[in-house]
C-alpha positions as a Python dict, from the first residue, in 0.01 Angstrom:
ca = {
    (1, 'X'): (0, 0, 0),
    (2, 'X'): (322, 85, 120),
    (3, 'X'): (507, -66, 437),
    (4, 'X'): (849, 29, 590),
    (5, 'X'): (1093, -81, 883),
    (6, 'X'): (1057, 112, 1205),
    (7, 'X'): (1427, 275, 1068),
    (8, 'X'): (1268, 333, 724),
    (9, 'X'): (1583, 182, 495),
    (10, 'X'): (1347, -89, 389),
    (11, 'X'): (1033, -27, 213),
    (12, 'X'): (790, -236, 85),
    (13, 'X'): (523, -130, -204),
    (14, 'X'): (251, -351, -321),
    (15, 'X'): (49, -314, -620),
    (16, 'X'): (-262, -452, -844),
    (17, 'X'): (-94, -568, -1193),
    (18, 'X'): (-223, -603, -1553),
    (19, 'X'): (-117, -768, -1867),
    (20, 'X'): (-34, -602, -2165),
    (21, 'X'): (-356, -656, -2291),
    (22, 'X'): (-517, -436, -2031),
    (23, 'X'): (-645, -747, -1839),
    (24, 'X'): (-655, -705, -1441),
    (25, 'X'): (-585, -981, -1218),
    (26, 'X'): (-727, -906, -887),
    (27, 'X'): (-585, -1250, -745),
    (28, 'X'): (-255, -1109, -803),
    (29, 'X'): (-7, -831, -629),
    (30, 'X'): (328, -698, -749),
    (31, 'X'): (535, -620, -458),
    (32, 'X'): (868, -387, -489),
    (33, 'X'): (1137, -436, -179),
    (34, 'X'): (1326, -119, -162),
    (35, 'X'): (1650, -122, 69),
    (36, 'X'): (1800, 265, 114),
    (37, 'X'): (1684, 387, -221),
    (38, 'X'): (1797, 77, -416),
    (39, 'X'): (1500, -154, -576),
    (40, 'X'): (1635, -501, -418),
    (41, 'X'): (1351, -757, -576),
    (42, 'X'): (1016, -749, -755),
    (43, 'X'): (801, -1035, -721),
    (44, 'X'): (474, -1159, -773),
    (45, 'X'): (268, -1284, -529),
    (46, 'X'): (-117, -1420, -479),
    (47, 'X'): (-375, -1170, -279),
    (48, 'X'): (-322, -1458, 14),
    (49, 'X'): (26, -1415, 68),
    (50, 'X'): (11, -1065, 22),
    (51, 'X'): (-255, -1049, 315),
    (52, 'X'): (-26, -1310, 533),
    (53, 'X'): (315, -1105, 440),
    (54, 'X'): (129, -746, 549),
    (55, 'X'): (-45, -888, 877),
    (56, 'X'): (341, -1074, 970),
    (57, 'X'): (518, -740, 868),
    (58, 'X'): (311, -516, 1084),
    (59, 'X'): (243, -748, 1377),
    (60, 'X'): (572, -977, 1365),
    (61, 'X'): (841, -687, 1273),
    (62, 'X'): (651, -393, 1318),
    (63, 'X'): (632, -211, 991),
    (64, 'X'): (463, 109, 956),
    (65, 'X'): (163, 137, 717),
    (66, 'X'): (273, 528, 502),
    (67, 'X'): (-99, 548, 430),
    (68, 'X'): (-11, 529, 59),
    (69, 'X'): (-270, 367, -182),
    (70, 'X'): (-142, 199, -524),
    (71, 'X'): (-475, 31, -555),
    (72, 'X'): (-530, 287, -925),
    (73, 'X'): (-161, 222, -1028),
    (74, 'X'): (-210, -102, -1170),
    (75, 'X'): (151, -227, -1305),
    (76, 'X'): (210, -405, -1675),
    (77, 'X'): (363, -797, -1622),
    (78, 'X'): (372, -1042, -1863),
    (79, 'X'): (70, -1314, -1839),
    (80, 'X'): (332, -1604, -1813),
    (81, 'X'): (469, -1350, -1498),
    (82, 'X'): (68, -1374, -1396),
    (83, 'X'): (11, -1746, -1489),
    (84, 'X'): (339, -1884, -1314),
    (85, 'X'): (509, -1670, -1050),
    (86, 'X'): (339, -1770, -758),
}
């Protein structure tokens, strides 16, 4: 999924992630915050906040769904990135 302001200089991008091992963690969601071109964090977050974050960005601020689906791109973290960045 991919979210951006109203003015479109800040983008968010959320995808599924994997470990190295090929394991998927469905309870998991890598977001990418994109200001003007430039990649300003990364972060991991639980399917919960990403549902609270995407409802509060759309309904609170406004953001603008792009229609864009990451849900096949599943991104490579670490497992210690999986087990403790919450």
């Amino acid at each position: 999924m991919q979210l951006s302001s109203k003015s479109g200089h800040m983008v968010s991008d959320y995808y599924p992630v994997k470990t190295w091992d090929n394991v998927k963690h469905h309870d998991k969601v890598l977001r990418v915050l994109t200001f003007m071109g430039q990649t300003m964090s990364k972060r991991i977050m639980t399917t919960q906040q990403y549902v609270n974050e995407v409802y509060d960005k759309i309904h609170t601020f406004k953001y603008v769904d792009n229609n864009v689906d990451h849900s096949n791109c599943h991104q490579f973290v670490s497992s210690t990135e999986v087990t403790y960045n919450v």
